[in-house]
VOGU-3710 file (C-alpha; in Angstrom, 3 decimals, decimal comma):
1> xxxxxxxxxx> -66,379/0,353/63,939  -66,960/4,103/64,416  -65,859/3,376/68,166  -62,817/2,255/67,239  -61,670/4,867/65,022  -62,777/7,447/67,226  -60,662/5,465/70,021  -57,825/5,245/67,703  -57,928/9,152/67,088  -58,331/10,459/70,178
11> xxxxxxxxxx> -56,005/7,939/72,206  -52,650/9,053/74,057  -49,856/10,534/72,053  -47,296/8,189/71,483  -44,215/10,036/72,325  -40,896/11,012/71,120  -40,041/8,170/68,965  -42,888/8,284/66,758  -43,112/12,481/67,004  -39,302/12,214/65,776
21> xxxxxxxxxx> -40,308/9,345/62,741  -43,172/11,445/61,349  -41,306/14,705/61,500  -38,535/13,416/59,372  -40,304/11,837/56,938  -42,449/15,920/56,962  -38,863/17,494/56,543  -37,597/14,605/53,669  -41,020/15,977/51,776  -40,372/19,352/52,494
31> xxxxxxxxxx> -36,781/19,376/51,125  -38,366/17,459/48,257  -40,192/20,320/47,199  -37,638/22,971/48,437  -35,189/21,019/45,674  -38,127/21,160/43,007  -38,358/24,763/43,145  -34,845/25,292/43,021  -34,147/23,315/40,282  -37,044/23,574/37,961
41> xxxxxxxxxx> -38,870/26,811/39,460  -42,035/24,456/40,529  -43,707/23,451/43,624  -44,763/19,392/43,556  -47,783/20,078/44,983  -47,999/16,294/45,863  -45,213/16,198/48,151  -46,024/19,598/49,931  -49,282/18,092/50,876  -47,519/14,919/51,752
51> xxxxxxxxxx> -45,129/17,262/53,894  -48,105/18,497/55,847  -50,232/15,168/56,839  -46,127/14,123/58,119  -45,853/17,327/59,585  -49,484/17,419/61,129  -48,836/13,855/62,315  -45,934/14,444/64,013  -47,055/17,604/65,839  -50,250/15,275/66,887
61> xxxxxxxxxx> -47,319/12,960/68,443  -45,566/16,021/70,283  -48,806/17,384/72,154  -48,321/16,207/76,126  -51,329/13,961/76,689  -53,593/16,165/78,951  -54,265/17,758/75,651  -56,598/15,255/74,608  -59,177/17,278/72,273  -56,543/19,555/70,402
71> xxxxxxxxxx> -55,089/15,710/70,067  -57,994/14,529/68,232  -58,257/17,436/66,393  -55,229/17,180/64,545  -54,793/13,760/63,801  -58,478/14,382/62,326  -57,279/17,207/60,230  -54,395/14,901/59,757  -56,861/12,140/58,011  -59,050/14,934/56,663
81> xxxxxxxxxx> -55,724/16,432/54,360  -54,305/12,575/53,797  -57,458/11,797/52,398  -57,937/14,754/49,804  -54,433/13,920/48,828  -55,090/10,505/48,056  -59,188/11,438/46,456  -56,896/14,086/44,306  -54,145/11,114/43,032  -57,298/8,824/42,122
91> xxxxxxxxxx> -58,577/11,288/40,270  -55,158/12,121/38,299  -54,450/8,454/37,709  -58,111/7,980/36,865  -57,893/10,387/33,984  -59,443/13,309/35,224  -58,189/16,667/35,235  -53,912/17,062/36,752  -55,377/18,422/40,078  -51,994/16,912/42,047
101> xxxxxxxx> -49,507/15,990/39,825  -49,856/18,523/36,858  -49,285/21,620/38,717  -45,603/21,016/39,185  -45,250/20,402/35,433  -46,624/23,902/33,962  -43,857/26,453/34,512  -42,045/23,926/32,077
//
């Protein structure tokens, strides 16, 4: 099991399609948030941090394959921020303290 993910992580970069797919969907969070704070004066912390594991995702896509360790590195710190994003929404929907969701909602 551990093989595997290591395998997964640290395999080839997939190229330009997939680079171009996760940087989108990075920029549609980012202008998310850039429309929050416009509108309402507020940063969704949620999709800023969604905007990052995109943005980290797609930058793991762009690296040219002889760059196999930073490769691994950042899809790891890729799955390293994913994951505290979704151990901070369990916690929110869970009923413990707003650690995600209720920062965008005090400056109202």
């Amino acid at each position: 099991m551990l093989d595997r993910v290591v395998g997964d992580l640290s395999r080839d970069p997939d190229g330009r399609p997939q680079n171009l797919l996760w940087l989108g969907s990075a920029g549609l969070f980012a202008l998310l948030t850039a429309v929050g704070l416009a509108v309402d004066g507020t940063v969704d912390l949620f999709a800023l941090l969604v905007a990052v594991v995109f943005g980290l995702g797609g930058l793991a896509e762009s690296l040219p394959a002889d760059r196999g360790r930073l490769v691994y590195r950042v899809r790891l710190l890729t799955v390293v921020v994913g994951a505290v994003v979704v151990v901070l929404g369990l916690v929110d929907v869970l009923g413990g303290p707003d650690l995600l969701f209720g920062l965008a909602h005090r400056g109202a």
